[in-house]
C-alpha positions as CSV (number, residue, x, y, z in Angstrom):
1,X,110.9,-27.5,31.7
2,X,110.2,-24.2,29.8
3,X,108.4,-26.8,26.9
4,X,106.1,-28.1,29.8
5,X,105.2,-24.6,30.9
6,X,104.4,-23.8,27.3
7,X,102.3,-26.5,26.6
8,X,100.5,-25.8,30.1
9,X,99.6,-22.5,29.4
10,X,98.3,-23.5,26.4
11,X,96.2,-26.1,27.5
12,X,95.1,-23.5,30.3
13,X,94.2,-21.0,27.0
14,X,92.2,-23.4,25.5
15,X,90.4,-24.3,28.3
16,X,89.3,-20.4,29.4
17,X,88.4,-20.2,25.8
18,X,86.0,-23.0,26.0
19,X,84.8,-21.6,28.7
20,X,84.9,-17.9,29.0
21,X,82.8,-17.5,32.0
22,X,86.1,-18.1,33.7
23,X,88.2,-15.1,32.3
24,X,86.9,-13.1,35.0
25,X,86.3,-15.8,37.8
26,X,87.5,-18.9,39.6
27,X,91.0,-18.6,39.1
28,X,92.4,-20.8,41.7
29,X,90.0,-23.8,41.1
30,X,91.1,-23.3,37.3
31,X,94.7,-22.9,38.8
32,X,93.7,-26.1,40.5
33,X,92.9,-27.7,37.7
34,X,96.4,-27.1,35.5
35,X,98.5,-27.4,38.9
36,X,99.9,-24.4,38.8
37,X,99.8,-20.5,40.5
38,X,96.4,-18.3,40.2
39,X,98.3,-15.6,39.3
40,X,99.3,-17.8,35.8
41,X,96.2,-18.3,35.2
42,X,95.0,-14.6,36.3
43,X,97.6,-13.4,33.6
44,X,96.7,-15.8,30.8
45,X,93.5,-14.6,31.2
46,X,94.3,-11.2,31.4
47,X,95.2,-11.7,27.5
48,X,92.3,-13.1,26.1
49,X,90.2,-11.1,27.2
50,X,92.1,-7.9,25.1
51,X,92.5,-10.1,22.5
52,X,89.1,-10.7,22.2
53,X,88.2,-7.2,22.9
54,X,90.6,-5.9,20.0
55,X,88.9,-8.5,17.5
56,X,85.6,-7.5,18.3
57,X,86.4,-4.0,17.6
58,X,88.9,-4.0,14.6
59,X,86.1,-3.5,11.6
60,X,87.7,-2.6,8.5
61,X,86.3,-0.9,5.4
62,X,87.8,-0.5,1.7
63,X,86.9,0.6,-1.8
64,X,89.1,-0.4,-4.1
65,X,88.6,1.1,-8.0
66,X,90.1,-0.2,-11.3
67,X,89.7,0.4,-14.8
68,X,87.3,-2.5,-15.0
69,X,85.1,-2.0,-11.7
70,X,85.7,-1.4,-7.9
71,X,85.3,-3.6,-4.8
72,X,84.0,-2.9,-1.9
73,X,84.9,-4.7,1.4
74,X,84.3,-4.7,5.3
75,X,85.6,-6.9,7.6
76,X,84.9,-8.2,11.4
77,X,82.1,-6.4,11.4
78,X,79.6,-5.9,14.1
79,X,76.9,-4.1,11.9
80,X,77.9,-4.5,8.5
81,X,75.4,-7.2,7.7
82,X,73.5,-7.1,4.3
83,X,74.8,-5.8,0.7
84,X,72.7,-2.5,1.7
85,X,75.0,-2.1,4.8
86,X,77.8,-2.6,2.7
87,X,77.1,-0.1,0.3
88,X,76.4,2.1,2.4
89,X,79.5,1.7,4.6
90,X,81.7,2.2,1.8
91,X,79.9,5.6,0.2
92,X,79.5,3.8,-3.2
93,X,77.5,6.1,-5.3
94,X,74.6,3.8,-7.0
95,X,74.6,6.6,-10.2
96,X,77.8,5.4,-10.9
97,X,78.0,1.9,-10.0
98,X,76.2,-1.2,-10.0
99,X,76.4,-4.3,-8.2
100,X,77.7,-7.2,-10.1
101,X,77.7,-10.1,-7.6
102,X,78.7,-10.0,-3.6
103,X,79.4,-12.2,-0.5
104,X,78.6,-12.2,2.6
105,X,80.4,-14.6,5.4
106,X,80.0,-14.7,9.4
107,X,82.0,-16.3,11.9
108,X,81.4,-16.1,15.8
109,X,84.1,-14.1,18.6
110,X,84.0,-14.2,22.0
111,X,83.6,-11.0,23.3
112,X,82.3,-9.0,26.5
113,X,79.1,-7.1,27.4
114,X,78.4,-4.1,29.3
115,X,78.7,-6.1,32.7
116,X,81.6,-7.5,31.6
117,X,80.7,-10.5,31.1
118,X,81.5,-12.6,28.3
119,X,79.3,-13.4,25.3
120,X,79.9,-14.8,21.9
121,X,79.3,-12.0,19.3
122,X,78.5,-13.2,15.5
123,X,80.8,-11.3,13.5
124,X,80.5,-10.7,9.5
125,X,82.5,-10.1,6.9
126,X,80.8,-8.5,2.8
127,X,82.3,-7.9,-0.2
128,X,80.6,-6.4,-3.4
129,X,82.1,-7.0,-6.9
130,X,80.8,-3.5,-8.9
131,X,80.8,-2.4,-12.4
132,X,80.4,0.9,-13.6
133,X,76.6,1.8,-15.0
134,X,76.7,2.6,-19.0
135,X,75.2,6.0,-19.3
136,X,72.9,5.3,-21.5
137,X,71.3,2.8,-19.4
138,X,71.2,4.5,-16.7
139,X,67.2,5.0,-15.9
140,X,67.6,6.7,-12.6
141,X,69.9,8.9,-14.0
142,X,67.3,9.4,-17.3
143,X,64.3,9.7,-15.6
144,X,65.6,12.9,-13.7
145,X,66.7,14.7,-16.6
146,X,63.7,14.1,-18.6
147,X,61.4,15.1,-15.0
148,X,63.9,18.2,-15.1
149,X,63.1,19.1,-18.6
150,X,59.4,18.3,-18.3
151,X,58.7,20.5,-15.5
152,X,59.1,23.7,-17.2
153,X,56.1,22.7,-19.6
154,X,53.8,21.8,-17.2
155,X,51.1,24.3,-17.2
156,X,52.4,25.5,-20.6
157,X,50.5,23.2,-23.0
158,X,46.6,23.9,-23.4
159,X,44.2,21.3,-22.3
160,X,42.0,20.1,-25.1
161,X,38.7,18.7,-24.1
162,X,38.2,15.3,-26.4
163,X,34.9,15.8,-28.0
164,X,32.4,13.0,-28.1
165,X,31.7,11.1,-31.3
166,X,29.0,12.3,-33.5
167,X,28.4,8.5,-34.3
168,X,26.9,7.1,-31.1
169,X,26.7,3.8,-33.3
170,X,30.5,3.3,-33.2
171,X,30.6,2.2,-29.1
172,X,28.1,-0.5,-30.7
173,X,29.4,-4.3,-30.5
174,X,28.2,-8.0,-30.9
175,X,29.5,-10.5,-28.5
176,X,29.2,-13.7,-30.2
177,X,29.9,-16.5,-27.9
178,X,30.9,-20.4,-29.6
179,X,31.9,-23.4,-27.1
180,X,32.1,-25.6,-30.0
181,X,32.4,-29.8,-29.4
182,X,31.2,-29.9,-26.1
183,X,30.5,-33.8,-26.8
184,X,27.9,-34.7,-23.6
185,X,28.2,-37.5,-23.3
186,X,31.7,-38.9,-23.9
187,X,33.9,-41.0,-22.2
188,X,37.0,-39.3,-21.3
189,X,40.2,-41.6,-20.7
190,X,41.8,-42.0,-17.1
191,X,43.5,-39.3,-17.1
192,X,40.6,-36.7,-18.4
193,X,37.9,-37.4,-16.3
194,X,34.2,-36.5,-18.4
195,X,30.7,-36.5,-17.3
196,X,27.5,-34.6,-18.1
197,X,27.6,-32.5,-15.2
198,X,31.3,-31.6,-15.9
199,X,30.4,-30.8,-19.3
200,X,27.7,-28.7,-17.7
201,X,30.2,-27.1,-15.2
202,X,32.5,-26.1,-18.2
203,X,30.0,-24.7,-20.1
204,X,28.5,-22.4,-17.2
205,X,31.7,-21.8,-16.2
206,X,33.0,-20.4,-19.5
207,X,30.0,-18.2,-20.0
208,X,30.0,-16.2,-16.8
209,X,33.8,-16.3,-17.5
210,X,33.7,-14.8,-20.8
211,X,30.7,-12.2,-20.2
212,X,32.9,-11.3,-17.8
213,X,36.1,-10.4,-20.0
214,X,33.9,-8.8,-22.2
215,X,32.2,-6.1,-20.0
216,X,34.6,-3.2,-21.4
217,X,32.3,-2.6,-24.3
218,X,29.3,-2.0,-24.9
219,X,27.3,-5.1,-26.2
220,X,23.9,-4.4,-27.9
221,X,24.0,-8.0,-29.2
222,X,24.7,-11.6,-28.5
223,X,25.3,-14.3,-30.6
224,X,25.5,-17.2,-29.0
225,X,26.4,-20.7,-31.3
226,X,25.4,-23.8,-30.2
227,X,25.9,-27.3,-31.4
228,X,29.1,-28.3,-33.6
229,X,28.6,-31.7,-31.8
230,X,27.1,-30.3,-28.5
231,X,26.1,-34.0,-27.8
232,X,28.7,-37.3,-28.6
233,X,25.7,-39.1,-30.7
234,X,22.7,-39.2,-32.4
235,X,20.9,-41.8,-31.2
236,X,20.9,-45.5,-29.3
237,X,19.6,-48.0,-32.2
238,X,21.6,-50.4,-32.8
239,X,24.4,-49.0,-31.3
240,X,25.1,-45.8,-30.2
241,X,26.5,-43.6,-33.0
242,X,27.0,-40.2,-34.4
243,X,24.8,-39.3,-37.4
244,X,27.2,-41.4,-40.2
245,X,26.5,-44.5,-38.0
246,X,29.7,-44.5,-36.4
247,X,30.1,-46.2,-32.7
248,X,30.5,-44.4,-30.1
249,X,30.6,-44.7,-26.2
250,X,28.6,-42.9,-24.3
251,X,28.2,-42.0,-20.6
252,X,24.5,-42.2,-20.2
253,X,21.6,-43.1,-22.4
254,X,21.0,-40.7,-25.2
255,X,17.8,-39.8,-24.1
256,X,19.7,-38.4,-21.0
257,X,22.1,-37.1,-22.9
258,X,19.5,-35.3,-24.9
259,X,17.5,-34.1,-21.9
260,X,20.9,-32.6,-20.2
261,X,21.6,-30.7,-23.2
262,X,18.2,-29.0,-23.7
263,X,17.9,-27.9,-20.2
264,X,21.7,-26.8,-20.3
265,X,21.5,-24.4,-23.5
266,X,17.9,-22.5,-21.8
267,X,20.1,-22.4,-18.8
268,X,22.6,-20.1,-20.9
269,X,20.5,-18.7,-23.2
270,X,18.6,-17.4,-19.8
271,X,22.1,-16.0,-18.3
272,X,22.3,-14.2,-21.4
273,X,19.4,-12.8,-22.4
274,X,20.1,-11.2,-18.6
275,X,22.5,-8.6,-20.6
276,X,21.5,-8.1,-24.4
277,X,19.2,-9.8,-27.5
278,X,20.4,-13.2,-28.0
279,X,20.5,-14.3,-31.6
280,X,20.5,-18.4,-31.2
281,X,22.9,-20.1,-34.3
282,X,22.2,-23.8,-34.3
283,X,25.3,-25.6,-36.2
284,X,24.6,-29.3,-36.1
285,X,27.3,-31.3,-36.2
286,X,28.7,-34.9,-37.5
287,X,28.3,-36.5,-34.5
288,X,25.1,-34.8,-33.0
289,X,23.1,-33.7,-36.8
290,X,19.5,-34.8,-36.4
291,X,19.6,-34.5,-32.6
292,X,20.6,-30.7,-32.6
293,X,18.4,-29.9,-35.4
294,X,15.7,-31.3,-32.5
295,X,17.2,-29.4,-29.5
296,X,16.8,-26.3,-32.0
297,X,13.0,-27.2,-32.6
298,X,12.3,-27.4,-28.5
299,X,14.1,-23.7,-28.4
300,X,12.4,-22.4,-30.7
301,X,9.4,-23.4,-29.1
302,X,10.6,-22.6,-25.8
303,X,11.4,-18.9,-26.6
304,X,8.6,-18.4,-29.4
305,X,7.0,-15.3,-27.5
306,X,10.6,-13.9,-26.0
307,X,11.0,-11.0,-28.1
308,X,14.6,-10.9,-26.9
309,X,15.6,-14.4,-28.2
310,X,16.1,-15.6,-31.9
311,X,16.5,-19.1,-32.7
312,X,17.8,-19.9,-36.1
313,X,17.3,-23.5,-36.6
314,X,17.2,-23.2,-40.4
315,X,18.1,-26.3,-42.9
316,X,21.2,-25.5,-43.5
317,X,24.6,-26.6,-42.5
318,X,26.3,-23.2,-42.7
319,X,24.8,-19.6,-40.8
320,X,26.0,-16.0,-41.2
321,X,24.8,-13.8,-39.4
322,X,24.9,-9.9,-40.7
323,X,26.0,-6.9,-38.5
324,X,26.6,-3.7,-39.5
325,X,29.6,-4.1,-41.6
326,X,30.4,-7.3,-40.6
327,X,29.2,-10.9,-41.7
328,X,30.1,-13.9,-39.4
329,X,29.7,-17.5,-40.5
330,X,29.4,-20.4,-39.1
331,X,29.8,-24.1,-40.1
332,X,31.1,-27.0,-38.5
333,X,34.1,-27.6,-40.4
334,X,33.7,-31.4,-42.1
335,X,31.5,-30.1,-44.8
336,X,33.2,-27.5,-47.5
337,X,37.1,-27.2,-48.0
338,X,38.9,-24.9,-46.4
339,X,40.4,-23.3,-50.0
340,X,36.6,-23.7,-51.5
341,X,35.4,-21.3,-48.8
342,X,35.7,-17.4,-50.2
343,X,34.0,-18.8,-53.0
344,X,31.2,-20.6,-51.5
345,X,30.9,-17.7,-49.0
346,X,30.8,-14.8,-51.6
347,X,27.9,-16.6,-53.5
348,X,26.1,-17.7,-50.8
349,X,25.9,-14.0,-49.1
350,X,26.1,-12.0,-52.0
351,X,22.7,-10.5,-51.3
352,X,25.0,-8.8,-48.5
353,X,28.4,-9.3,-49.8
354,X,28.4,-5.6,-50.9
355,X,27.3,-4.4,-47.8
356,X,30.4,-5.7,-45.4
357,X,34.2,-5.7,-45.1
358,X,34.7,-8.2,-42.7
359,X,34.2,-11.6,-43.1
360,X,35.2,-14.3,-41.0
361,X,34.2,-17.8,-40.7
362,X,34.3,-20.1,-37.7
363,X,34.2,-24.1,-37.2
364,X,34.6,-26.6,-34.9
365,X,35.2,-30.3,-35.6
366,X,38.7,-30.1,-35.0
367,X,39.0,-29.2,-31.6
368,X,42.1,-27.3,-32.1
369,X,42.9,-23.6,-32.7
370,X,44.2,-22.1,-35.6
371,X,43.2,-19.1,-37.6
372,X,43.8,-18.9,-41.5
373,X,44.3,-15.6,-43.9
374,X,42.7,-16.3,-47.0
375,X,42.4,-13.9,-49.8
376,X,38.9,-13.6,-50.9
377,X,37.4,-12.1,-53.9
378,X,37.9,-8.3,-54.7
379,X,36.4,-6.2,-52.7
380,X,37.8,-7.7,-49.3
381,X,41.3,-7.7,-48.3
382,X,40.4,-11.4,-47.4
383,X,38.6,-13.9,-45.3
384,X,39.7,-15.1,-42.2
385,X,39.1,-19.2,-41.6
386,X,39.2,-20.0,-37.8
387,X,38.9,-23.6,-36.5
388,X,37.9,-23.2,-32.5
389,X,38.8,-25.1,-29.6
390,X,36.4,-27.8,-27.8
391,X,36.2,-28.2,-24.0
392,X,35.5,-31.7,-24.2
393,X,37.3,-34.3,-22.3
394,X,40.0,-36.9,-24.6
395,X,38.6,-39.9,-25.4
396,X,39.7,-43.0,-26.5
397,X,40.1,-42.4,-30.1
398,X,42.0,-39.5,-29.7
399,X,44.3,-40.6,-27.3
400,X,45.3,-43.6,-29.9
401,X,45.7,-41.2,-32.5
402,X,48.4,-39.0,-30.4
403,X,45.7,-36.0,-30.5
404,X,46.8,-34.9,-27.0
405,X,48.0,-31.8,-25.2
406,X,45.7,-28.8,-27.0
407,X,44.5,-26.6,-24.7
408,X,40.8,-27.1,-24.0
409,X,38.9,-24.0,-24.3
410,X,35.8,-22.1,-25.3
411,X,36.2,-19.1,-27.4
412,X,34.3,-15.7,-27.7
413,X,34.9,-12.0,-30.4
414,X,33.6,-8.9,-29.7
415,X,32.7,-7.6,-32.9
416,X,32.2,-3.9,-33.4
417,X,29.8,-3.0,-36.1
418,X,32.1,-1.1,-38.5
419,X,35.4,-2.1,-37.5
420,X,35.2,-6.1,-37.3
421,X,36.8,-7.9,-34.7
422,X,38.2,-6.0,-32.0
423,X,38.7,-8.6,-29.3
424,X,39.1,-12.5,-29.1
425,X,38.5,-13.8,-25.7
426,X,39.5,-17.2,-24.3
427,X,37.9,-19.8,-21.4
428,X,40.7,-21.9,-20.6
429,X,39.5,-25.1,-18.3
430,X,41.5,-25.7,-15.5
431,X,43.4,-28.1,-15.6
């Protein structure tokens, strides 16, 4: 008899703990319900409900230190609910300790509100593994000594006005601007979409970007080098081909190609003659050689009585362009050797060689970048060999022969005229 009774009232528990609207109510349906007295189940719930009162209000805090760290602890918590509550709850000192790793758990109680009715109350329960802070690295700790023995300078050191330079000329710079192997014209593969008016986009694109990363100095010059196969061919007959007479394919005719191009380079020079002189370098390539020799002749035209433009559509292959104490050059890249250059550079500028200290040379051709330290003759610590990005979509060929995954870019150097190169900005295209 006394197992039944047992096994009654805890049927009777279970059931008012399911339901906890009916700790405070209903007893003789619930008494009903089990066959047996109100006044059981009056009791029965009599001791729940302190039970659950007790549970909901037994939160327990601890900080326990060792000789390898401390941890910090609170339990059937109400309001303990982040690692910031935690911390805080337990006074740890945050000079002295840092947090290691923590945990935070919750479970849910059954508990009462102010009416007295009952509720279910989420309950949590934190704990913070901590390990003492090395002094040394302590930056808090740092910071407000060096703050405490700054503060009796302040005031104490004379301010010193920075004079101006004497030699206006030094805030003087050159941007020179080279989108090298824009190839209009080419046939990109799936993947690398390529048109004439994407080619355009990229190229606009780059220049506003780059004029833009370069308005920190003061630019009294542009250089702006166009060609190093600006266009994918040189002509339609038989075939389409570059210069050498080998096939390519082409997007459009090269008549269009042509056209595009020439309208797209007065379309930058325009943009730039906007901000400084413009000094035109026309570099034809070995895909593009007779055609861009052309484009050059319908600029030179074009801007003939613009006495901010120069166009320098001279015979030959390789440019240089003198400023201050600096001399940049320019070639395609499929003409000299690389180890021939300081030699054919020296000789070919000496009329100026004595007259700068740095030299650098630029090419395209290789659509790839990489920069080379060569040591020239004597009087220069050496000549720096740059081979510039292209912008240009992959084609076929180069897709074959695994020449994937450079980034495509267009390239710009501020050059200041005593002190050589003091910035080299990038266009990346979006990919």
């Amino acid at each position: 008899m006394a197992k039944q009774n047992r096994q009654k009232a805890e049927k009777i528990k279970q059931y008012l703990t399911s339901n906890p609207e009916k700790l405070n109510k209903d007893y003789h349906q619930t008494a009903q319900m089990f066959d047996t007295a109100s006044e059981t189940v009056r009791s029965i719930a009599r001791n729940l409900r302190s039970k659950i009162t007790s549970q909901t209000d037994k939160e327990k805090t601890s900080f326990e230190e060792s000789k390898t760290g401390a941890i910090a602890t609170c339990e059937d918590s109400k309001r303990v609910k982040s690692l910031d509550d935690l911390l805080k709850a337990c006074n740890v000192d945050l000079n002295v300790w840092e947090v290691d790793k923590y945990d935070i758990g919750t479970y849910e109680v059954t508990g009462f509100d102010k009416a007295k009715r009952p509720i279910t109350i989420p309950m949590y329960r934190t704990k913070a593994w901590l390990k003492r802070i090395d002094p040394t690295m302590n930056i808090q700790k740092i910071r407000e000594e060096l703050v405490a023995d700054l503060v009796p300078l302040f005031g104490s050191v004379p301010h010193i006005a920075i004079r101006p330079s004497s030699f206006l000329e030094d805030d003087s710079h050159l941007l020179e601007i080279n989108a090298c192997d824009l190839h209009i014209g080419k046939i990109g593969i799936k993947e690398d979409v390529y048109s004439i008016d994407i080619a355009r986009d990229r190229m606009l694109n780059a220049l506003e970007h780059l004029i833009k990363r370069s308005s920190g100095f003061y630019i009294e010059e542009i250089l702006f080098v166009v060609g190093n196969d600006f266009l994918n061919s040189d002509g339609d007959w038989p075939v389409p081909s570059t210069t050498k007479g080998t096939p390519q394919f082409n997007t459009n005719k090269h008549i269009e190609m042509y056209r595009a191009g020439r309208k797209l380079l007065i379309e930058c020079i325009n943009m730039l003659m906007d901000i400084s002189h413009v000094h035109v370098m026309v570099i034809p390539g070995n895909h593009d050689r007779e055609s861009m020799m052309h484009i050059g002749d319908a600029l030179e035209i074009y801007y003939e009585k613009n006495e901010n433009v120069i166009v320098d559509n001279s015979m030959s292959m390789m440019k240089a362009y003198h400023y201050g104490k600096c001399l940049i050059v320019n070639d395609h890249g499929d003409g000299a050797k690389l180890n021939d250059l300081p030699g054919i550079v020296s000789q070919r500028y000496r009329d100026v060689w004595s007259d700068v200290r740095h030299v650098e040379v630029h090419r395209g051709h290789y659509h790839t970048n990489k920069a080379y330290k060569m040591q020239a003759v004597e009087e220069l610590n050496g000549l720096t060999v740059r081979n510039l990005s292209s912008m240009s979509a992959t084609d076929e060929w180069h897709d074959m022969k695994g020449y994937v995954g450079n980034v495509k870019k267009a390239s710009a150097f501020v050059w200041n005229k005593y002190n050589g190169v003091q910035a080299k900005l990038n266009y990346n295209v979006p990919i």
